[in-house]
PALOZA-657162 format. One line per field, with one value per residue (C-alpha): residue in three letters; x, y, z; residue number from 0. Coordinates in Angstrom, 3 decimals. Layout:
BEGIN
aa <- [ALA,...]
east <- [X,...]
north <- [Y,...]
up <- [Z,...]
i <- [NUM,...]
END
This chain:
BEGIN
aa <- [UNK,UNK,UNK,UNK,UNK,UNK,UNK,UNK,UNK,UNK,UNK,UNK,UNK,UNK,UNK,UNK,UNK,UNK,UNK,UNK,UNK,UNK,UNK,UNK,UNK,UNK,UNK,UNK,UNK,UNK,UNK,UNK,UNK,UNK,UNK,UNK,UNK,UNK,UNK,UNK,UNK,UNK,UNK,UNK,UNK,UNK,UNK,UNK,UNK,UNK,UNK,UNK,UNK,UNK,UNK,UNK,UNK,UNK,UNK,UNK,UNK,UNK,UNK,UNK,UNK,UNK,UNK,UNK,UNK,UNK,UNK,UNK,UNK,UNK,UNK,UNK,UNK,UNK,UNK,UNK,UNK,UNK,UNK,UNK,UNK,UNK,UNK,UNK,UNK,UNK,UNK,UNK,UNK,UNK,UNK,UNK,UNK,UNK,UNK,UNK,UNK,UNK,UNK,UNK,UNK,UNK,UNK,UNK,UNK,UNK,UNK,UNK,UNK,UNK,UNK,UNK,UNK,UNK,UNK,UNK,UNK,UNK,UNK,UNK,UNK,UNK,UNK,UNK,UNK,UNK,UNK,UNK,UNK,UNK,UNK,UNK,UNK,UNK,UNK,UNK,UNK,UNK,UNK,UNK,UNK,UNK,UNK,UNK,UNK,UNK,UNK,UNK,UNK,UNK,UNK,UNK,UNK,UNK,UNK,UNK,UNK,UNK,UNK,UNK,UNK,UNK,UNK,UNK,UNK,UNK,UNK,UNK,UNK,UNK,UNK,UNK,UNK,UNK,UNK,UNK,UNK,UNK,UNK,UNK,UNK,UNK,UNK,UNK,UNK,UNK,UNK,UNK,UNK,UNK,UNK,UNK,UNK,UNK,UNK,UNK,UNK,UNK,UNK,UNK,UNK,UNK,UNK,UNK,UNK,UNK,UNK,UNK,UNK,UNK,UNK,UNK,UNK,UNK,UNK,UNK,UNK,UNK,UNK,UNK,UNK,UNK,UNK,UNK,UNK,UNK,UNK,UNK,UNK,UNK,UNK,UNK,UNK,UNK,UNK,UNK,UNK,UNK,UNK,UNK,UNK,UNK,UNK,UNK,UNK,UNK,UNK,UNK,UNK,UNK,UNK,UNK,UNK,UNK,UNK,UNK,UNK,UNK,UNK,UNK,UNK,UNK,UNK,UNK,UNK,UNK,UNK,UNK,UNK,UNK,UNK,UNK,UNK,UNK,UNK,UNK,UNK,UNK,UNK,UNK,UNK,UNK,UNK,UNK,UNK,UNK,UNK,UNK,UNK,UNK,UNK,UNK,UNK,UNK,UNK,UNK,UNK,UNK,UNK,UNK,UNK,UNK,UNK,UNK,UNK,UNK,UNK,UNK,UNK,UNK,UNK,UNK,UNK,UNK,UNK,UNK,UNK,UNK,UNK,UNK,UNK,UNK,UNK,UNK,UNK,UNK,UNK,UNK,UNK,UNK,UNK,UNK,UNK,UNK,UNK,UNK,UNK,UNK,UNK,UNK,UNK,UNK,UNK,UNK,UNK,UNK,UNK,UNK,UNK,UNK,UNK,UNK,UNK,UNK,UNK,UNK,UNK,UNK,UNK,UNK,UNK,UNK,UNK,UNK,UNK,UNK,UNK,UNK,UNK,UNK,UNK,UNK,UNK,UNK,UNK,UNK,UNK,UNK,UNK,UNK,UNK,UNK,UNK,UNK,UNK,UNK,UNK,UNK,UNK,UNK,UNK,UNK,UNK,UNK,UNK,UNK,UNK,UNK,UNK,UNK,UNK,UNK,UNK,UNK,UNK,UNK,UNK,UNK,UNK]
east <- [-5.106,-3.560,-1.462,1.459,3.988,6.955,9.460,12.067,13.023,16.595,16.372,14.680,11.276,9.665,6.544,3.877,0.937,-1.981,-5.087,-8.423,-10.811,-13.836,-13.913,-13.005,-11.505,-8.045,-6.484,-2.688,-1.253,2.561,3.831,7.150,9.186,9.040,7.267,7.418,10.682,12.677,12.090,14.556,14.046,13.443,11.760,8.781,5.391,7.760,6.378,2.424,3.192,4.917,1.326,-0.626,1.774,1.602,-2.217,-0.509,-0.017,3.063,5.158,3.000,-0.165,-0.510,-4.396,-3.786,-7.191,-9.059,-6.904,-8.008,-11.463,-11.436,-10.316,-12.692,-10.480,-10.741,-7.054,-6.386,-3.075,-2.108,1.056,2.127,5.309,7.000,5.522,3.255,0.977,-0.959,-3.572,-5.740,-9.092,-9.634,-11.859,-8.922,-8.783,-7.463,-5.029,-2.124,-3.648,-3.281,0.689,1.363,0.220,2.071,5.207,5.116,5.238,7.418,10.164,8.255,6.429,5.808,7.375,6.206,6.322,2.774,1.372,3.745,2.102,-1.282,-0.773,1.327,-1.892,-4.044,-1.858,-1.503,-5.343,-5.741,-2.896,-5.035,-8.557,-7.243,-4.393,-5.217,-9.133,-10.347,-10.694,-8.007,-6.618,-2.530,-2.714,-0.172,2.153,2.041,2.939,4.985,7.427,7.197,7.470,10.291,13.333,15.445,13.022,11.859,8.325,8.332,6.882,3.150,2.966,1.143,4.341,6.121,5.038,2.579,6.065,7.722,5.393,5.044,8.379,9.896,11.130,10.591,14.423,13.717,10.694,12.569,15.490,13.083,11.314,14.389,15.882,12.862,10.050,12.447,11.542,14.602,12.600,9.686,7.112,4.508,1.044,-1.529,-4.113,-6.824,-7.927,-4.450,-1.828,1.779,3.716,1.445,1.733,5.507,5.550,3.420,5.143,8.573,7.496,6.088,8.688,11.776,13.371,13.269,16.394,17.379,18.314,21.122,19.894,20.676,18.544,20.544,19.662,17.673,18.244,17.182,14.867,16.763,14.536,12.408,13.557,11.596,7.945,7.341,4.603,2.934,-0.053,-1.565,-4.862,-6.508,-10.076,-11.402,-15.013,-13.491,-10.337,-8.482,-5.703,-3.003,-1.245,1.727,4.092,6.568,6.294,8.321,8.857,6.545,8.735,9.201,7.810,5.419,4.097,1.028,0.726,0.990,-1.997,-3.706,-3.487,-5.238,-7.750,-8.480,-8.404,-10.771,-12.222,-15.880,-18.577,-17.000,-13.623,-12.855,-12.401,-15.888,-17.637,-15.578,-15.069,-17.106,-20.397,-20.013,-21.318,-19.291,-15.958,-15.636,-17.260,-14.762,-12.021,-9.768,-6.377,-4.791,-1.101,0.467,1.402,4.468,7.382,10.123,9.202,6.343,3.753,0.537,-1.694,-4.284,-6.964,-10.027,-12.057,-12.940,-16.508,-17.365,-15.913,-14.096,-10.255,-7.547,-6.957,-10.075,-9.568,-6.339,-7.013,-9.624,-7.266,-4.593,-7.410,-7.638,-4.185,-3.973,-5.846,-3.920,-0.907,-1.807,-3.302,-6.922,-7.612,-10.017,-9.211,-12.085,-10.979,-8.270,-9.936,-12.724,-10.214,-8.403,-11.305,-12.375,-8.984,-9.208,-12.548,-11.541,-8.254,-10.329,-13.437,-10.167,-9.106,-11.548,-11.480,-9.128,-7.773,-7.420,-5.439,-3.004,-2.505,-2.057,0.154,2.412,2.855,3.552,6.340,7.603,7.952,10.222,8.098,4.892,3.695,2.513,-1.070,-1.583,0.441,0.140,-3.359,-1.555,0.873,-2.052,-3.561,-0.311,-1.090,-2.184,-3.137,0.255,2.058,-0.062,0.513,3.969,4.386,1.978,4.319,7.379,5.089,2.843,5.739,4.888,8.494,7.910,4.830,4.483,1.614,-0.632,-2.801,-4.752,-6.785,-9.837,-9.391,-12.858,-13.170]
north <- [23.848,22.216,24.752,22.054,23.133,21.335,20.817,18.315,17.969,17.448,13.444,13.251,12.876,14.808,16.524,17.874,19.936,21.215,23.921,22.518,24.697,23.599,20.637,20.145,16.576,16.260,13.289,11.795,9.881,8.238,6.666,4.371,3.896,-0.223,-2.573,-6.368,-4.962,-4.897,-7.988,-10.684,-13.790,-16.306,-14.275,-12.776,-11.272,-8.962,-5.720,-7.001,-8.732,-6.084,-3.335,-5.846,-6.156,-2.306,-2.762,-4.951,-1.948,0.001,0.141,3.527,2.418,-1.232,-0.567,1.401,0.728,1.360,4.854,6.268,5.000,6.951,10.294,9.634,8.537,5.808,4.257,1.810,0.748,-0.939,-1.981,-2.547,-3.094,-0.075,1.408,0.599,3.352,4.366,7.055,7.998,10.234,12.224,15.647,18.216,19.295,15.338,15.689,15.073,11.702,10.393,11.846,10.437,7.301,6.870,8.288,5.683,3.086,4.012,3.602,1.344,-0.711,-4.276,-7.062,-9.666,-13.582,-13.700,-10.707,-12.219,-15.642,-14.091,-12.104,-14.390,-16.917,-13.921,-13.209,-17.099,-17.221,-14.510,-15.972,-19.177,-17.410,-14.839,-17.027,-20.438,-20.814,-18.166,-19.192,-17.783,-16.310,-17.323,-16.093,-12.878,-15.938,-17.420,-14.587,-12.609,-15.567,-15.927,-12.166,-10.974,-12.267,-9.924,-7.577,-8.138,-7.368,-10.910,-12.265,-10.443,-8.205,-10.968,-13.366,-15.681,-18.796,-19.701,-21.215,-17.819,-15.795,-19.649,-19.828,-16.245,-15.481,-12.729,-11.540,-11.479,-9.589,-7.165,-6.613,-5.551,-3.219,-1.526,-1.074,0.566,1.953,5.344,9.029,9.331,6.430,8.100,10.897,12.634,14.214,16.696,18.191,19.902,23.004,24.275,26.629,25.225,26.239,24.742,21.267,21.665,22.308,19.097,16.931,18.553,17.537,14.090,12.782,15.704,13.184,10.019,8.803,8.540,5.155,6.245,3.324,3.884,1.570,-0.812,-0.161,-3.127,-5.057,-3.704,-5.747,-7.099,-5.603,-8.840,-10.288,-13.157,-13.817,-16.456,-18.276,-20.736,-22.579,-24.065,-26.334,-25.622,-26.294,-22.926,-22.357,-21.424,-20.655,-16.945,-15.584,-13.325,-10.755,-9.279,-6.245,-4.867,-0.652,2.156,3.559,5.540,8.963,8.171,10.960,7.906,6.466,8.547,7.752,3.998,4.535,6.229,2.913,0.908,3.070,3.229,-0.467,-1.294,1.811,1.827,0.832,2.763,1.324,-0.883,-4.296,-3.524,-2.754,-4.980,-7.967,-8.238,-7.092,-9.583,-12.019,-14.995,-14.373,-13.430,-12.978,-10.117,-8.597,-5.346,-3.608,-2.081,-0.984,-2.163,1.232,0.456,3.432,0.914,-0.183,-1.932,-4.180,-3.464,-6.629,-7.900,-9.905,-12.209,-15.176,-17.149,-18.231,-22.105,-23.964,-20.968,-21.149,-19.166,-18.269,-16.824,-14.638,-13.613,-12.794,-10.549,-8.745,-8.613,-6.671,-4.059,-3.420,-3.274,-0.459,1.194,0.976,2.102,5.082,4.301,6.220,9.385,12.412,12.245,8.417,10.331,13.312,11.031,9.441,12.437,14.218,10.417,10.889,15.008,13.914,11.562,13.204,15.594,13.634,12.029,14.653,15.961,13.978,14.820,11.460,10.570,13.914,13.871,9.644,11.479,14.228,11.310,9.471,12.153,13.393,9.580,10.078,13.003,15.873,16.525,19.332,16.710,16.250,19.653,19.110,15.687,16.503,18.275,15.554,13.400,16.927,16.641,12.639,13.062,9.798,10.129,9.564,6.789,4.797,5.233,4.278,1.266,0.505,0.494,-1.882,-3.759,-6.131,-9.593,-10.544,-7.997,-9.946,-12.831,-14.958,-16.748,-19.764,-20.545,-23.262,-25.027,-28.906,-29.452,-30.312]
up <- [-1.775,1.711,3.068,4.690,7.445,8.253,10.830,12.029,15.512,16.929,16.912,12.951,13.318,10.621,11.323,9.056,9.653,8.584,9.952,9.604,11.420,9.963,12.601,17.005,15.804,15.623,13.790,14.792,11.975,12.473,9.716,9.983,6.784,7.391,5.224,4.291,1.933,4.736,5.745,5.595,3.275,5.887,8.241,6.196,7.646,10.277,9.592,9.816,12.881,14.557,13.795,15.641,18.488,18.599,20.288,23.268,24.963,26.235,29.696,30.410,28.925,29.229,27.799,24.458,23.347,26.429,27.294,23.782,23.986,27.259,25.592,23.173,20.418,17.374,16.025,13.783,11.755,8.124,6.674,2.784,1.266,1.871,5.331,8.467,9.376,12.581,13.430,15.793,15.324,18.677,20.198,19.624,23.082,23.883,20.926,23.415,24.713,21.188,20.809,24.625,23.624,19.879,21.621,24.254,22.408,20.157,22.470,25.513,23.885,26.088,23.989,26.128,25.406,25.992,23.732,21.102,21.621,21.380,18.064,16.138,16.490,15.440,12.625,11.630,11.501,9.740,6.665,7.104,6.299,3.842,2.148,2.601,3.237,0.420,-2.933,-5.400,-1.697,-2.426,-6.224,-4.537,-3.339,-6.646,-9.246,-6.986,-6.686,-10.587,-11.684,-8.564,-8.424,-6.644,-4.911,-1.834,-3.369,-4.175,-0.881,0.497,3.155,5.414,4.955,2.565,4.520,7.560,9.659,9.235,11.287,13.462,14.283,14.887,17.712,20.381,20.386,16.446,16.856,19.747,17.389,14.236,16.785,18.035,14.417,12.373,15.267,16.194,15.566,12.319,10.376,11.645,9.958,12.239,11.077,12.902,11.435,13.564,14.473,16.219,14.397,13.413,16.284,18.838,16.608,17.314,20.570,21.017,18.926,20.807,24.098,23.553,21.518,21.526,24.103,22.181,21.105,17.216,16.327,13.934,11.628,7.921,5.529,3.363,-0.490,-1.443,-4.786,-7.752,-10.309,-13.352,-16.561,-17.743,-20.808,-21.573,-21.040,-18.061,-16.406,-13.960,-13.605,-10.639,-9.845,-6.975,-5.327,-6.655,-8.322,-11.883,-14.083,-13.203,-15.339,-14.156,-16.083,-14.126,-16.009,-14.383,-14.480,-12.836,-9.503,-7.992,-7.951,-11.483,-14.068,-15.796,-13.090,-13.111,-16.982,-15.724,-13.209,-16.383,-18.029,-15.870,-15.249,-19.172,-19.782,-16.982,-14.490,-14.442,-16.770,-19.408,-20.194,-21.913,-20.553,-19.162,-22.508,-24.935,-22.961,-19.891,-21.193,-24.136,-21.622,-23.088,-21.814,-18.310,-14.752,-13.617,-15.752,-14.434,-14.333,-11.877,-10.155,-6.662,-6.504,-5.023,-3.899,-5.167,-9.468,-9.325,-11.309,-13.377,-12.854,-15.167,-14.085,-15.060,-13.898,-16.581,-17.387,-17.444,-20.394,-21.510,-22.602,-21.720,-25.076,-25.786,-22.886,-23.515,-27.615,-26.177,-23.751,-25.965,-28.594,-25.987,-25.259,-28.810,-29.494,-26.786,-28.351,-31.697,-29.995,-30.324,-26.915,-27.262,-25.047,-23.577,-22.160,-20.021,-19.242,-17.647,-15.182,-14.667,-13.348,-11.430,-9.646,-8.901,-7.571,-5.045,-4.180,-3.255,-1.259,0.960,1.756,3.444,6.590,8.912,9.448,5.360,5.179,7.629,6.267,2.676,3.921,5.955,2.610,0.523,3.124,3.050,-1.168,-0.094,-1.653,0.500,-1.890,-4.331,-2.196,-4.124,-7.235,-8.585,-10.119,-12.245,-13.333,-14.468,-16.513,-18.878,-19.946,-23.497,-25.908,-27.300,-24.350,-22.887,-25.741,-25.301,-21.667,-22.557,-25.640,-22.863,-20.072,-21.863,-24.065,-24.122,-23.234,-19.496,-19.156,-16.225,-16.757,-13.814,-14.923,-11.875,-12.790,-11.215,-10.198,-10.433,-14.109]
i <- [0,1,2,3,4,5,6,7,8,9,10,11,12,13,14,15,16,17,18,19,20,21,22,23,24,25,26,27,28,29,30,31,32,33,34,35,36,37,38,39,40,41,42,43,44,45,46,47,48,49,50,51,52,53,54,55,56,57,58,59,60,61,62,63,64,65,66,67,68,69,70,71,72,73,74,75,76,77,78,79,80,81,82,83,84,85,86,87,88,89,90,91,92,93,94,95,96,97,98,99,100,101,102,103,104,105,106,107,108,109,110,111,112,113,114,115,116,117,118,119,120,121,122,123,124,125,126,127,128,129,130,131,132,133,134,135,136,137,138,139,140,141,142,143,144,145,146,147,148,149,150,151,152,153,154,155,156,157,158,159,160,161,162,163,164,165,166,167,168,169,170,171,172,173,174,175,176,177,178,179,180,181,182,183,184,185,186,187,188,189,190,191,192,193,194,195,196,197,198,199,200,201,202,203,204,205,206,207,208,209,210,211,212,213,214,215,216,217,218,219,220,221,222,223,224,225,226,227,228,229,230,231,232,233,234,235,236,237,238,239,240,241,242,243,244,245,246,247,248,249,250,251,252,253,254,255,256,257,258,259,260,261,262,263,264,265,266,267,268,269,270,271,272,273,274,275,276,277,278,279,280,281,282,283,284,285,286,287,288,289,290,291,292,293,294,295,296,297,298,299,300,301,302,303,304,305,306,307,308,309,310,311,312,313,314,315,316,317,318,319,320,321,322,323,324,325,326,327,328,329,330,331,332,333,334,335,336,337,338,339,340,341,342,343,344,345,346,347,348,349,350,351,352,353,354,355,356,357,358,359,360,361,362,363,364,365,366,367,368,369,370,371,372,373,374,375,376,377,378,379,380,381,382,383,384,385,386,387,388,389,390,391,392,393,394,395,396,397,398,399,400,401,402,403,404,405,406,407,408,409,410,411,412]
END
């Protein structure tokens, strides 16, 4: 059990804490509710941009890197769909280099032409190598356009297109900085060896004077329910076939989304499930088959995947998928099936949270869900899925008419 402590300061930042005296690190985690969903349409690949332009250093600390390094620190930053996430790993005594340094650029933060010129060609090499160079590496592009049509989950986090993140400007870049980086969109972490109060104080004095932005996030369009089944094929330079499977599922506060991680974890976690004993190890089908969720806050997707063997057709692959999800349905899936995965997910829930830095990341999201008590409790929600009810949930998601289908299709026949 993680025993949490919370507190809000004056201007909204939300800060929660936890006692780990088993260690003299301290880890610093500050996560931002801002993701590629609050992006606008034809300015995509924002948020990602902006996490690398958080390295270029701030008016007080021109040198993040080198400051921390000093102090004996490690940081490092990601950013999804829903929210961009820093941390820093630091000897507990330097805790306060690693708040000094979040809470300066959080409000100072040094915008320049140049460091903007200098990340956006990092960032444009980096959609080049991992979109454009890598086999299979727009596949995201392709199905999210297909399966979205009103969320703004229907562009990846890295951008839309290459000329969005090419051609946006610094005053663009300024004006997304100054609307989502500010301590009310903002959730603080700390966990160390220090007691709750001194956290507060801390937190209080590096950032108690930064100014709340007052901004209120729009609500973003909801996802019309998929009627009709829908695909898209492509041809591309790419060593084999791949098919796509893309269902849409719920929200991540929603009481089946656990049941919907369940799923995927059935059909194809480890050497055990199924896609792994009925169709991979058949040897005739497939060279990788799995299931899995984005995992999204907003309703998301469960995704189906499989690269195709030579000279095998789609349909063969598909009958043999559709076999499996089958059996699921008619409730062919032994308790001992979920128990399994249950116990897989206690397990590393619990190995995660060991480090300091994983913890106070876990305690940060959980706060952003609005109920930070699940790091303790949502073990639990998974302990309730029985066979019944995961056929039912897969009975809801896996319809052929909520189903998006990706054909991506080698040109080198």
């Amino acid at each position: 059990m993680i025993e949490i402590n919370r507190h809000i300061l004056p201007n909204g930042l939300r800060v929660v804490h936890n006692r780990n005296a088993a260690t003299q690190m301290a880890a610093v985690n500050l996560l931002y509710r801002v993701g590629s969903k609050n992006e606008d349409a034809d300015s995509t690949g924002l948020a990602h941009l902006l996490e690398h332009l958080m390295f270029g250093g701030s008016e007080n600390a021109p040198d993040f890197d080198r400051k921390l390094q000093n102090a004996g620190g490690e940081c490092n930053a990601w950013t999804n769909s829903d929210i961009t996430n820093y941390y820093e790993t630091v000897p507990s005594y330097n805790i306060e280099t690693a708040l000094w340094l979040e809470s300066d650029r959080m409000q100072n933060l040094l915008l320049t032409d140049k460091s903007l010129e200098v990340q956006r060609s990092v960032v444009m090499e980096e959609f080049k190598q991992r979109c454009l160079n890598t086999p299979y590496g727009d596949s995201g592009h392709h199905w999210r356009k297909i399966a979205y049509k009103e969320h703004p989950y229907r562009w990846p986090v890295i951008g839309e297109k290459l000329e969005h993140i090419e051609n946006v400007t610094a005053e663009r870049v300024r004006s997304f900085y100054r609307r989502f980086y500010s301590p009310d969109n903002a959730i603080l972490s700390i966990v160390g060896n220090m007691d709750a109060d001194e956290a507060f104080r801390l937190a209080e004095k590096w950032f108690g004077d930064i100014p709340a932005s007052g901004f209120v996030h729009p609500a973003l369009p909801v996802e019309p329910v998929q009627t009709e089944a829908r695909s898209l094929r492509v041809a591309k330079d790419v060593p084999h076939d791949m098919l796509v499977r893309i269902y849409h599922m719920c929200d991540r506060m929603h009481a089946d989304y656990q049941t919907c991680d369940l799923l995927s974890d059935v059909l194809s976690n480890g050497r055990s499930s199924r896609f792994y004993r009925n169709i991979l190890m058949r040897g005739n089908l497939v060279s990788s088959v799995d299931a899995s969720i984005t995992g999204d806050i907003d309703a998301g997707v469960l995704i189906v995947k499989a690269h195709l063997l030579p000279g095998v057709g789609y349909k063969a692959v598909e009958d043999a998928i559709d076999a499996e999800i089958d059996a699921v349905l008619s409730g062919k899936v032994d308790a001992w099936e979920i128990e399994k995965n249950v116990n897989r997910f206690e397990s590393n829930a619990l190995f995660t949270n060991i480090n300091n830095d994983d913890r106070a990341a876990n305690l940060g999201y959980y706060e952003a869900l609005g109920d930070v008590e699940m790091i303790n409790s949502e073990v639990g929600r998974y302990r309730q899925i029985t066979p019944k009810k995961l056929a039912e949930v897969a009975a809801a998601v896996l319809r052929p008419e909520n189903c998006t289908t990706l054909y991506y299709e080698s040109n080198r026949k």
